[in-house]
C-alpha positions as CSV (number, residue, x, y, z in Angstrom):
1,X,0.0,0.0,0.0
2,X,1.2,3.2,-1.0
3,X,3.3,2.4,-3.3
4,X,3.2,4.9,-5.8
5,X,5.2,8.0,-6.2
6,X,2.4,10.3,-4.1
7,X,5.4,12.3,-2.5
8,X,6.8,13.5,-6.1
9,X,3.7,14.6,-7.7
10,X,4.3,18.1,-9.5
11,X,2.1,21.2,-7.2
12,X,-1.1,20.7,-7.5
13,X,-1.7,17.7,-8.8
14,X,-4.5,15.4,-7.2
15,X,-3.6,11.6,-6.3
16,X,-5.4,9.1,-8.0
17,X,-5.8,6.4,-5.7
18,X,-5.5,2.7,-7.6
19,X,-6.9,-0.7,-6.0
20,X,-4.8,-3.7,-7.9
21,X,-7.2,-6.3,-8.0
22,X,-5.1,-10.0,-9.6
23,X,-4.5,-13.8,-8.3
24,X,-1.2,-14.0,-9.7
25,X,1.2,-12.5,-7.4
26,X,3.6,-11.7,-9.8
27,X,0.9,-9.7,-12.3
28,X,0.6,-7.8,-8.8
29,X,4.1,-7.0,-8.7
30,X,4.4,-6.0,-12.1
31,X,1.6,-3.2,-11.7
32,X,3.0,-2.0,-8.4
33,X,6.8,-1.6,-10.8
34,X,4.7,0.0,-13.6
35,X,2.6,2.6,-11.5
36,X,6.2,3.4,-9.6
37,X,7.2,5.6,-12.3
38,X,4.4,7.7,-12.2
39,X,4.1,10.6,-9.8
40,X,0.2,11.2,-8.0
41,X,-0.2,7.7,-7.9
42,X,-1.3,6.0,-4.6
43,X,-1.7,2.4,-4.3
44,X,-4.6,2.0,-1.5
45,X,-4.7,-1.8,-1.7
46,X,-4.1,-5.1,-3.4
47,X,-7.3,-8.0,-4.0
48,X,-6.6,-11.3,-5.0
49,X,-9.8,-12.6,-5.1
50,X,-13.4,-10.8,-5.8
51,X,-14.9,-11.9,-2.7
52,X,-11.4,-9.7,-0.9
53,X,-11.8,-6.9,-3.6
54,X,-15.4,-6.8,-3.0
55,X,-14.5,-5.5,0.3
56,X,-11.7,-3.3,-0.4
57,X,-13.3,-1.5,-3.0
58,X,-16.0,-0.3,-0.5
59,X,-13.0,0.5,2.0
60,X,-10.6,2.1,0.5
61,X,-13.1,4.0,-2.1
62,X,-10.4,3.8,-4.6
63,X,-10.4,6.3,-7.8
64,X,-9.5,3.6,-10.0
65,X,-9.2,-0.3,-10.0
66,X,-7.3,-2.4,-12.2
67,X,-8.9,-5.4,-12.7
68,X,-8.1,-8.7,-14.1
69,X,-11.0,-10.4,-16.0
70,X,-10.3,-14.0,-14.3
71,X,-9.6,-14.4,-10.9
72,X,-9.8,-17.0,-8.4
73,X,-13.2,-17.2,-6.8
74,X,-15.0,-15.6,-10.2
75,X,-15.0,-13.1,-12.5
76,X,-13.7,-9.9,-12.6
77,X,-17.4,-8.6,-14.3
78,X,-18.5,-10.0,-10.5
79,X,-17.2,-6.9,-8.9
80,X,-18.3,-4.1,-11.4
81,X,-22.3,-4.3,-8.7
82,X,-19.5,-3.0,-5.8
83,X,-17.7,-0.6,-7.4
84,X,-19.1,3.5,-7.1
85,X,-20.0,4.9,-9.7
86,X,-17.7,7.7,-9.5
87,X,-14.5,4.8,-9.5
88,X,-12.8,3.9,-12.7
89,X,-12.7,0.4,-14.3
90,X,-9.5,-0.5,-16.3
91,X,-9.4,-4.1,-16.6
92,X,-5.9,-5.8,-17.2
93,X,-6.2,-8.8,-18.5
94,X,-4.1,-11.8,-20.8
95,X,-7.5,-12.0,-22.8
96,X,-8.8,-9.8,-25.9
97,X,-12.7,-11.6,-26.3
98,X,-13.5,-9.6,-23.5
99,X,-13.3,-5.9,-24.6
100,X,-16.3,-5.4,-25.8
101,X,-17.9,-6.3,-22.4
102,X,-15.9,-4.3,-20.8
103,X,-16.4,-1.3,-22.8
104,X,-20.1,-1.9,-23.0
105,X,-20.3,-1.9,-18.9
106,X,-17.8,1.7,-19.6
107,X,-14.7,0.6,-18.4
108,X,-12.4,3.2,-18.6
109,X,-9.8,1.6,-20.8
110,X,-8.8,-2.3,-21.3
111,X,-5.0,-3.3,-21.0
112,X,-3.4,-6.9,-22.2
113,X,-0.7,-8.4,-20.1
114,X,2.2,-8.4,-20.6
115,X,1.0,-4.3,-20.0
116,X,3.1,-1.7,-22.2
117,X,4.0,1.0,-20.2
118,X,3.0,3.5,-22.6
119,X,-0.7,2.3,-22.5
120,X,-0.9,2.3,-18.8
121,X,0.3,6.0,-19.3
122,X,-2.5,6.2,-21.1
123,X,-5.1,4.5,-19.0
124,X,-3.7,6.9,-16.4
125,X,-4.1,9.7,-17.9
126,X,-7.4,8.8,-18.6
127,X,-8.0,8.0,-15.1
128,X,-6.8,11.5,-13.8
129,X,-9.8,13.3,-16.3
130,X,-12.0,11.1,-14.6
131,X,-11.0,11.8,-11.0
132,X,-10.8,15.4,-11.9
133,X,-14.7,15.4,-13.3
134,X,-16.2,13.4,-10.5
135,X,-14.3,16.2,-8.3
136,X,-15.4,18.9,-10.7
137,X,-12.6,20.3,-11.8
138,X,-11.9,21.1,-15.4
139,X,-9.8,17.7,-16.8
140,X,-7.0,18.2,-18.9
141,X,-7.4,17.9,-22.3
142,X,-6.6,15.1,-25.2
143,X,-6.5,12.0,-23.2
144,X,-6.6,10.1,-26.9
145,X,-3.2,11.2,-28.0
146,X,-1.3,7.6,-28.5
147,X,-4.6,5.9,-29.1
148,X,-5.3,3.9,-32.5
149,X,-9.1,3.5,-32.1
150,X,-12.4,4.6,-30.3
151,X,-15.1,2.4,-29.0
152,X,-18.0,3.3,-30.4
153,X,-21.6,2.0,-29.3
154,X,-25.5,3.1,-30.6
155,X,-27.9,0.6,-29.8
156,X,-27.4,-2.5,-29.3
157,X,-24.0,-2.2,-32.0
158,X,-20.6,-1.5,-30.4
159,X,-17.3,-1.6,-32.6
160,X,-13.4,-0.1,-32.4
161,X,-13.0,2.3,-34.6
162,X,-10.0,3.2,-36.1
163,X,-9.3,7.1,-35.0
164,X,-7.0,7.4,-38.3
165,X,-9.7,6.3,-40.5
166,X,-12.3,9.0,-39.1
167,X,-12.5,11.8,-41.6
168,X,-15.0,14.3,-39.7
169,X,-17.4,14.3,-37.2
170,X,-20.5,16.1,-36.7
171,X,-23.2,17.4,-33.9
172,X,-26.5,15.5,-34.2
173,X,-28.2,17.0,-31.0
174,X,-27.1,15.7,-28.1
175,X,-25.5,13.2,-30.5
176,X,-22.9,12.9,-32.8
177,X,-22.0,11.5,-36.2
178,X,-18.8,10.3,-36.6
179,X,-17.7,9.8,-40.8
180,X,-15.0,7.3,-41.3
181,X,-13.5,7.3,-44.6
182,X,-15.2,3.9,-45.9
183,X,-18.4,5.8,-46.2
184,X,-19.6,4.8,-43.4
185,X,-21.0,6.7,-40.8
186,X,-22.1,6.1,-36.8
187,X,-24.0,7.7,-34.3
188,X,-22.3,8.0,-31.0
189,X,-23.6,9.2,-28.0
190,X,-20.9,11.2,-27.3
191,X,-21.1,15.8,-28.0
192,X,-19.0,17.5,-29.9
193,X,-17.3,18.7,-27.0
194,X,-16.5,15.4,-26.0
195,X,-14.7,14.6,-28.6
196,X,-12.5,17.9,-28.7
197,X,-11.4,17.2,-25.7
198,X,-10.5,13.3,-26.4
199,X,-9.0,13.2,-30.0
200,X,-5.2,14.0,-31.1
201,X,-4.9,18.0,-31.3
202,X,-2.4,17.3,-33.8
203,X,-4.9,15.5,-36.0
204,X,-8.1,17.0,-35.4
205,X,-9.5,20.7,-35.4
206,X,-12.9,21.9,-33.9
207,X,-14.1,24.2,-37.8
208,X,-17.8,24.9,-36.4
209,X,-19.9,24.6,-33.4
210,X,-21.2,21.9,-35.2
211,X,-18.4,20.1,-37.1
212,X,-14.7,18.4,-36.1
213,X,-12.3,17.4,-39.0
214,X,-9.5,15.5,-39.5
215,X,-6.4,17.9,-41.1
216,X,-5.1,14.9,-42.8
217,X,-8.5,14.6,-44.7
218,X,-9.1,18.3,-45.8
219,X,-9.0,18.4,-49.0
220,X,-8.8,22.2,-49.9
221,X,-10.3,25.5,-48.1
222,X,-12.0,28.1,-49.8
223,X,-14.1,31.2,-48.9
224,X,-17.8,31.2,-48.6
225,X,-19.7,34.5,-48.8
226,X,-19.2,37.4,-45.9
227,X,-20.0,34.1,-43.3
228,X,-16.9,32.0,-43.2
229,X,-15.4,29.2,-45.7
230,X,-16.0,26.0,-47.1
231,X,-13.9,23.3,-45.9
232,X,-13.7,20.0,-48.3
233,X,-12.8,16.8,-46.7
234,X,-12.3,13.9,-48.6
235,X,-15.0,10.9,-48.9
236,X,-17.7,13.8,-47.7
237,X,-20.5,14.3,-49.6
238,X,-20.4,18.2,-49.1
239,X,-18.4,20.7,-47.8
240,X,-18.5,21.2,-44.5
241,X,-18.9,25.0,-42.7
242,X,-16.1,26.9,-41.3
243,X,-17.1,30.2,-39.3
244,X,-14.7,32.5,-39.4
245,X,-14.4,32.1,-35.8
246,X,-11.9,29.1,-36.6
247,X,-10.7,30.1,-39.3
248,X,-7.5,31.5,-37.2
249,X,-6.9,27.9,-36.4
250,X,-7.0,26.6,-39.5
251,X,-5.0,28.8,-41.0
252,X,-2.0,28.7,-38.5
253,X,-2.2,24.5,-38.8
254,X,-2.4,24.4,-42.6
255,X,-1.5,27.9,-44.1
């Protein structure tokens, strides 16, 4: 307990407290070496069963668990009842057929063993946001920076999505409409202001209130009466709006 690096965190920065929750010892071990390298971590407890996590998770009121899917008295998905609703899931697990479980029951992220650091980075990062908006403070932005695909679901569909296939994305409501460059499109229940926030600033660029693209899909830019531009992205039907309230933006990222 306590393992992490709580005593080095930069000013300011709130601890995110992690439950390890494994039957192998040595996963255990493994997580504790990983989550040593980062600073405003605090390790508040170790499960090795989900009858002893069960309890622990009430306890200790952790900010995040990592859990692994199989464990010695049941399942992983056991212990999801248990855990508030304000705690993050990331499960950690040898096994890919259960990802689109998890994400359907919104786990936070989903690592394989043997865990890269670089995606527990991520799933960390992701983790801080989450912390921060069940606190209520303003998260930092772009948690999807090293991240190669999106879980999308509408209904009773839920796919991966391939972020460097997604051309634009649009505001449908409350809703969005995210355009890959198959042709395809899907309606995520996710705002525009969601996905800001979450995709690559290097990739993506907020054009309208209503409209996201992809830089490496715009095609060409071109003024549109006394109201903004035009903005053509490849594979879309039409062009898409650009108030001339972005059009700074764009112009400092592609000239």
């Amino acid at each position: 307990m306590g393992e992490g690096r709580d005593h080095d965190r930069p000013p300011g920065e709130d601890v995110v407290r992690v439950l390890i929750v494994d039957d192998e010892p040595p996963a255990r071990r493994e997580l504790r070496r990983l989550l040593a390298a980062h600073s405003g971590i605090e390790i508040v407890g170790e499960a090795s069963s989900a009858r002893e996590a069960n309890e622990l998770v009430r306890a200790a009121t952790p900010d995040l668990v990592l859990l692994d899917v199989h464990l010695g008295d049941g399942s992983g998905f056991d212990l999801l009842p248990a855990v508030p609703e304000n705690t993050a899931i990331v499960f950690v697990t040898a096994f890919d057929r259960y990802a689109v479980r998890a994400f359907e029951l919104n786990a936070l992220d989903y690592l394989l063993k043997p865990v890269e650091p670089e995606r527990l980075a991520l799933a960390l990062r992701r983790a801080r946001e989450h912390a921060a908006e069940s606190r209520g403070i303003e998260p930092h932005p772009r948690s999807l920076e090293t991240t190669d695909w999106v879980f999308i679901r509408a209904g009773e569909r839920a796919e991966f999505v391939a972020v460097s296939t997604i051309t634009h994305i649009t505001a449908e409501g409350d809703y969005s409409m995210l355009h890959t460059a198959d042709g395809v499109s899907r309606l995520a229940p996710s705002s525009l202001h969601l996905w800001e926030r979450r995709l690559p600033a290097s990739d993506f660029l907020r054009i309208h209130r209503s409209a996201i693209v992809s830089l490496r899909f715009v095609a060409r830019v071109e003024p549109w009466t006394n109201q903004g531009f035009r903005v053509h992205v490849r594979g879309a039907r039409e062009p898409l709006t650009m108030s001339r309230r972005y059009a700074g933006r764009m112009k400092a990222r592609i000239g």
